[in-house]
C-alpha positions in Angstrom: 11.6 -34.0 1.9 7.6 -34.3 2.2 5.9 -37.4 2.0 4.6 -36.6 -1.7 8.2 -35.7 -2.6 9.1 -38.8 -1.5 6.9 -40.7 -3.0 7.4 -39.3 -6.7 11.2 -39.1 -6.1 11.3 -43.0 -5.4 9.4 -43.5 -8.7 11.8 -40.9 -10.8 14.7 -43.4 -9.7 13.2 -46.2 -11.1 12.9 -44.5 -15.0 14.0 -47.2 -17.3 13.4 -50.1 -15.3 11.6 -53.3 -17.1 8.3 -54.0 -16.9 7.6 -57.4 -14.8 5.7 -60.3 -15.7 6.1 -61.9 -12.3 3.7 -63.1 -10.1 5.2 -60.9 -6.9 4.8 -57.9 -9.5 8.7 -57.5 -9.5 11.9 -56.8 -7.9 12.6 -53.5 -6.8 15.4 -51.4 -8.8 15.2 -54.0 -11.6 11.9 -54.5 -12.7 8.0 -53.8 -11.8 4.2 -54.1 -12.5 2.1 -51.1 -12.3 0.5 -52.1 -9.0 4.3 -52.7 -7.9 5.3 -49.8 -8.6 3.1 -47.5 -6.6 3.4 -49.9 -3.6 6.2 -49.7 -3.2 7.3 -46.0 -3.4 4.4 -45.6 -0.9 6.4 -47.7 1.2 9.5 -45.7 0.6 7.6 -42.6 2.0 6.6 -44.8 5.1 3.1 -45.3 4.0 1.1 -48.9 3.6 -1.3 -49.1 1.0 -2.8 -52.4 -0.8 -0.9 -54.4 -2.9 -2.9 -54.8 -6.0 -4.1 -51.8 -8.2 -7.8 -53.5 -9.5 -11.0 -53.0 -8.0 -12.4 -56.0 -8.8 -10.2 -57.2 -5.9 -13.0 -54.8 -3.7 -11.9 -53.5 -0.2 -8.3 -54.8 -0.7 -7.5 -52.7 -3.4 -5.5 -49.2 -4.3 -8.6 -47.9 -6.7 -11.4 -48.9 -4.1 -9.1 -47.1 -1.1 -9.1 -44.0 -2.8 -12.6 -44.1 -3.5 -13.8 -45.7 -0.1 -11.1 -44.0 2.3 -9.4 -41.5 0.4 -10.0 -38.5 -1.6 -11.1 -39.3 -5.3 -11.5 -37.3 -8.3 -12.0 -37.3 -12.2 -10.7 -34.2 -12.8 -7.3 -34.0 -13.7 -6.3 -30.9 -13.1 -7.2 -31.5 -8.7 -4.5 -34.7 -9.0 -1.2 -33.4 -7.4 2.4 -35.1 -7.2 2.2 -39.0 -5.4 -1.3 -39.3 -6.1 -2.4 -42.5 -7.6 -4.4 -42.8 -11.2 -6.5 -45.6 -12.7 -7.3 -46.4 -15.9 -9.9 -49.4 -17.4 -13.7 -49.4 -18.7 -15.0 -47.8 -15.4 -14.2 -46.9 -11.5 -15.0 -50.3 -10.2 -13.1 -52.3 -13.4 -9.5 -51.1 -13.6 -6.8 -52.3 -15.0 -3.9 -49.8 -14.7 -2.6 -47.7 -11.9 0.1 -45.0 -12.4 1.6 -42.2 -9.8 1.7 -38.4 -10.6 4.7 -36.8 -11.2 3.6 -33.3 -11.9 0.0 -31.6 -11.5 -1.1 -29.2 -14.4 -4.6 -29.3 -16.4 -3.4 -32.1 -18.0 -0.6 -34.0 -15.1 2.6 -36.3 -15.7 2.5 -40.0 -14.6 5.0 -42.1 -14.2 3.9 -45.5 -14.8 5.3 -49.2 -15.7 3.6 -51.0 -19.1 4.7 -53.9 -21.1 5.4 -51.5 -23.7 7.8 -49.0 -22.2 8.7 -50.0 -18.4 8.7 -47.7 -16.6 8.4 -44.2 -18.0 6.9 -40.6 -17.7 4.3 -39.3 -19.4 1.5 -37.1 -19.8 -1.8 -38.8 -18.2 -3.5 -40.3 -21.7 -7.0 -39.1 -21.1 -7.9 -41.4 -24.0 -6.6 -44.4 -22.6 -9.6 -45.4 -20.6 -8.5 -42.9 -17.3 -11.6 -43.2 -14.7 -10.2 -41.2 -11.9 -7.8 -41.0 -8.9 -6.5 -39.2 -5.8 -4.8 -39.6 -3.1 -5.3 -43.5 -0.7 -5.6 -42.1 2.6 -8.4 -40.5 4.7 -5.8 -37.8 5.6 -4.2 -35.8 3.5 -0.4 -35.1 3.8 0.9 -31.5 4.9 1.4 -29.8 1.6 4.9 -29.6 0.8 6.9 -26.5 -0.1 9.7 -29.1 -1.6 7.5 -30.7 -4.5 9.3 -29.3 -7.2 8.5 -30.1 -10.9 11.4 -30.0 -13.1 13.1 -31.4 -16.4 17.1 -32.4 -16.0 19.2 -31.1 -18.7 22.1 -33.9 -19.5 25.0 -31.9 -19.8 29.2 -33.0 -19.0 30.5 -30.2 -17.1 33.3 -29.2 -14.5 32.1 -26.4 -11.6 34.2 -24.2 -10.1 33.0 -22.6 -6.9 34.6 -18.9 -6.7 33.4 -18.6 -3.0 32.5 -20.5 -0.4 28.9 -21.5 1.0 27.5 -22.8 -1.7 24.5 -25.3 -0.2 24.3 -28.5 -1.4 20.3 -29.5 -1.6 18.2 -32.5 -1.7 16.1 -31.0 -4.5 16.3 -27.5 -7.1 15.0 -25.5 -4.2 15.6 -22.9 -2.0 13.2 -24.7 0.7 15.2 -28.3 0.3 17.3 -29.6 2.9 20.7 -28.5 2.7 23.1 -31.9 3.4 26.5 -29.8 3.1 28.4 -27.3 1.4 31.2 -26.8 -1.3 34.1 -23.9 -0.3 36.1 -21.8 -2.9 38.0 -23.3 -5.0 35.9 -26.5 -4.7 35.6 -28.4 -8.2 32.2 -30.6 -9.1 31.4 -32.3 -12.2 27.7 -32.1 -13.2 25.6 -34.4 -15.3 22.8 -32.5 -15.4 21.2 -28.7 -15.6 17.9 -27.9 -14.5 16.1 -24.0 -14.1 13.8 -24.0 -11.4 12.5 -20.5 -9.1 14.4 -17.9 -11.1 17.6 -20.3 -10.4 19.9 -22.4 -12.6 20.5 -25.7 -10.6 23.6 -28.1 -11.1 22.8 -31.6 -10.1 25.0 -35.1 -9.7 25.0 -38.1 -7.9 26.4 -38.1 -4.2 29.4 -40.5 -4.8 28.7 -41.6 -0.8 25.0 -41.0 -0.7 24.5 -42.2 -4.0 21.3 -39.9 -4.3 20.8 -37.0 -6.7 22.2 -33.7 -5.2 21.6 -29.9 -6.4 24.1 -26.7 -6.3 22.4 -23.5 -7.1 24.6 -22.4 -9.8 22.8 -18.9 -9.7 23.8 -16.6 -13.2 27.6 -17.7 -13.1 27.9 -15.2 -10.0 29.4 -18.0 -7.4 29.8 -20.9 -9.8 31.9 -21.2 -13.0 31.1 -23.8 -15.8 34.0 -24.7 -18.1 
C-alpha cells in the first residue's frame, strides 16, 4: 500500500469517531480535531507534517506548508486521495482542514466537525474552501492501489469452490496479497463492494484485525449463501 493509500485508509478507520474539544486535539481511535486528524494519519504513512491546520500560525502550519513547500491548488478537480483541504475567509485565514478520500470534479473528504465527527463527504465548495494539495515539496510515486470504493453491508457465508483464492489488502488486482483461502474454505463477509470489473468480499482479519478483500469474481470460484 502507497503512501496516499495509507494515508486515506488510516482516516476511513476512524469514520464515526467523536469530534474533540481537547487541547491535544484528541486521542487517537476515540476522538479528534480536524488538525488531529490529518496529523496523524500522515504519521501513519510515515510522514511529519505540522500540528496545527491554521495559517495564522505562519510557517508552522499545514495550510502555509502546502502553499510555501508543497504543491497548492484551488481547483478541485487536481486534489487527489491524502491530500489536505482548507476551508475559512481566505488562503492565509483558515479555519478547517480535511483529507481527500476520492478525486473527481467535485472530491470526497473525510473530515472531523463538532457536528458530525468524523465523516465523509463531498468537499462543500460553499463552505468557505480556499484551496489545498499535497504538504510536501515531493510528490509521492503515484499509486496503482488507490482505489475508490463504497462498501456494501451485507451478512453472508462464502464458500470457496477451489483453491487460490488471494486474500488482498484492498479491492484490487494490484493490492498485496497477505494469503489465500483453499476449496472448501468457508468466510463470513460483512461487506460487498464492485471495483475493476470485480465483485469484492471484504471482512475483518480476526488476527490482523485490518480490513481484508476476496475477489468473489461472478460466483465462478466463490459461492454466497
Amino acid at each position: 500500500m502507497g503512501v496516499r493509500s495509507k494515508i486515506v485508509a488510516y482516516c476511513r478507520k476512524q469514520l464515526g469517531c467523536s469530534y474533540s474539544y481537547t487541547p491535544s486535539g484528541g486521542k487517537e481511535g476515540s476522538s479528534y480535531n480536524c488538525s488531529y486528524l490529518s496529523t496523524c494519519a500522515y504519521k501513519a504513512a510515515g510522514l511529519t507534517i505540522p500540528k496545527w491546520q491554521g495559517h495564522q500560525n505562519g510557517d508552522g502550519s499545514q495550510s502555509d506548508w502546502v502553499y510555501r513547500h508543497g504543491h497548492w491548488t484551488t481547483d478541485p478537480s487536481k486534489l487527489k486521495p491524502g491530500d489536505l483541504v482548507f476551508f475559512g475567509t481566505k488562503r492565509t485565514n483558515t479555519t478547517h482542514v480535511g483529507v481527500v478520500s476520492k478525486a473527481g470534479t467535485v472530491p470526497y473528504i473525510i473530515d472531523s466537525t463538532p457536528s458530525r465527527g468524523v465523516a465523509e463527504r463531498k468537499l462543500p465548495l460553499s463552505a468557505g474552501f480556499v484551496g489545498g494539495g499535497w504538504p510536501l515539496k515531493s510528490l509521492p510515486k503515484e499509486d496503482a492501489t488507490v482505489v475508490d470504493y463504497e462498501l456494501i453491508k451485507v451478512d453472508k457465508i462464502v464458500t470457496v469452490k477451489r483453491g487460490g483464492v488471494n486474500i488482498r489488502t484492498q479491492p484490487s488486482t494490484k493490492a498485496s496479497i497477505v494469503g489465500a483461502y483453499a476449496g472448501g474454505a468457508k468466510v463470513v463477509i460483512d461487506r460487498i463492494v464492485f471495483n475493476a470489473g470485480l465483485v469484492w468480499g471484504s471482512y475483518v482479519g480476526l488476527t490482523s484485525g485490518k480490513r481484508r478483500f476476496i475477489a468473489l469474481a461472478d460466483c465462478t470460484y466463490c459461492e454466497v449463501g
